[in-house]
N, C-alpha and C positions, 0 to 999 in steps of 0.2 A: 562534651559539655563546654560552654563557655562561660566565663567569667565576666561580669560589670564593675567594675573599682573605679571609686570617687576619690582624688587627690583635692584635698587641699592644703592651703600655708599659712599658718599664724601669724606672718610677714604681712601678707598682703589680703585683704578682706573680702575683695570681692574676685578671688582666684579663684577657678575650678575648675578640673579636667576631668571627661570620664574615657576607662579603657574599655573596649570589651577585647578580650583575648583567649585563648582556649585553654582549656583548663591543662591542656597537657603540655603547655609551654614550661620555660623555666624560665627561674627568678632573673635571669640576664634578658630573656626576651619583654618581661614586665620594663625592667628599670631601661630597655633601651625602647620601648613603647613611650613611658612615660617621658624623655629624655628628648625623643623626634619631637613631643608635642609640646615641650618647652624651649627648645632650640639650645640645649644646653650640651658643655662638650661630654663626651664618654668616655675621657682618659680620665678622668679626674677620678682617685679612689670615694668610695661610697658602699654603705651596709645597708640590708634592709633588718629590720628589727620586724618578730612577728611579738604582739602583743595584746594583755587581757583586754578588758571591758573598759579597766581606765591606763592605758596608753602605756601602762608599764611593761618595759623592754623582757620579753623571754627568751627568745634563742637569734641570735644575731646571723644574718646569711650575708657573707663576705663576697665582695669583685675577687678578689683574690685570698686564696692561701695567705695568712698575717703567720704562725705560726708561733702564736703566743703561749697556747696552754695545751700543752701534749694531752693533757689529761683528757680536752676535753676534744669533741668529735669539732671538726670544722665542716662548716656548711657552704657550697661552694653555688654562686648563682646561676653558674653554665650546668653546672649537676643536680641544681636542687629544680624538683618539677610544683608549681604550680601544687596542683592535685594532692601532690603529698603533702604539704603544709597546710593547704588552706581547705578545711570541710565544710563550715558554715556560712549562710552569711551572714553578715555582723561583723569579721572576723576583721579585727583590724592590725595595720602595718605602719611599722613608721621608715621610711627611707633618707636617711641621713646623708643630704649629698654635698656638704660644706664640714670636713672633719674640722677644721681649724676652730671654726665657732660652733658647733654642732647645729648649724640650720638643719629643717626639715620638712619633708610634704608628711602630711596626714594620710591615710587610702587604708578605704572601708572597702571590704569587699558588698557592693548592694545588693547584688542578686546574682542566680546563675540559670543557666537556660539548657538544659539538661536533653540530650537528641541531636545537638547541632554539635557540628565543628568550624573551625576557625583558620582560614593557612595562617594568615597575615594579623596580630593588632591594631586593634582602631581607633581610632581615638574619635568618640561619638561625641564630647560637646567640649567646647571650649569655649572658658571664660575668662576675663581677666589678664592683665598683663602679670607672667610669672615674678617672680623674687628671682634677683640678680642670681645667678651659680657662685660667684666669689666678692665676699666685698673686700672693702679698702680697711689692712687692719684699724688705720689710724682710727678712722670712722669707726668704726666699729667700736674701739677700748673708748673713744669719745663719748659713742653711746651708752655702754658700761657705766664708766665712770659717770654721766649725768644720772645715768639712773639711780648707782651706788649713792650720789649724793644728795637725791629728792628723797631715798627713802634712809637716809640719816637726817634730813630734815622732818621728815614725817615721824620718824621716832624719838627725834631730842622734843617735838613740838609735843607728842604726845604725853612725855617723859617729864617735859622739865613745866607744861600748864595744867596736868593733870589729865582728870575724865573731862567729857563734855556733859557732866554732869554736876559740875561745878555752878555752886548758886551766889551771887553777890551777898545774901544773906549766911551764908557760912565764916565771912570775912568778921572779924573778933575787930572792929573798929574804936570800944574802948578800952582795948588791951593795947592798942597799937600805942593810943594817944599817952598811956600813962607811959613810957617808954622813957627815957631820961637819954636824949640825945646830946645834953651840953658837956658830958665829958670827954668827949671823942677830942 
């Protein structure tokens, strides 16, 4: 069986990569598919996240052994197969390949082609120039920070003028007037 998965990056708009690969690869053979076709390096540590219908993270599959929570089963990308994780399609992934800021590609599994096999991944379309693999922190907390502070002006704006429901006729203009300002 082989697999069609669509990458994309909420970085960059009009990115998109599709893989077809065999269903019976594993999750190292996907992210070094996806990785030739971005020209991005492969030392870098990176997880893929298999997840619901709205993007929320359920079982994380590691480049390597982290060996954080004894408790729980570690999922390893040279060991983990394709097949075993992903049955539907629809079945979406998020591959987190910048820990420091947690950037990410998107990848829908679109279809699978069920009779065929596959030696090699392919990368069937590409569009778009990818999102950089590492950015510059400064830049980065700079963007942060700009953004932290359009949406502190968006909420004092909201906060300190009211609704946009506000009418010039609401304004109590002969209350203001009898106001006795000569004591001040």
């Amino acid at each position: 069986m082989i697999f069609n998965f669509r990458i994309v990056s909420d970085e960059v708009e009009n990115f998109r990569r599709e893989i077809k690969i065999d269903a019976d690869s594993t999750f190292l053979d996907l992210r070094n598919a996806i990785y030739d076709s971005v020209g991005y390096d492969k030392n870098q540590m990176c997880s893929f996240f298999l997840c619901d219908g709205n993007w929320e993270k359920l079982r994380e599959i590691t480049l390597e052994d982290m060996d954080l929570d004894a408790s729980e089963d570690a999922y390893l990308m040279e060991d983990t197969i394709l097949s075993d994780e992903i049955e539907d399609e629809g079945q979406r992934l998020i591959l987190v390949f910048d820990y420091m800021t947690d950037r990410a590609f998107y990848i829908e599994m679109k279809s699978s082609e069920t009779g065929k096999n596959l030696k090699d991944a392919l990368c069937t379309s590409s569009m778009g120039t990818p999102p950089a693999q590492m950015v510059d922190m400064e830049d980065f907390d700079a963007k942060i920070d700009a953004k932290i502070a359009a949406k502190a002006v968006e909420d004092f704006d909201e906060d300190f003028y009211g609704s946009d429901a506000y009418s010039d006729d609401e304004f109590d203009a002969a209350g203001f007037d009898e106001m006795n300002f000569d004591n001040q």
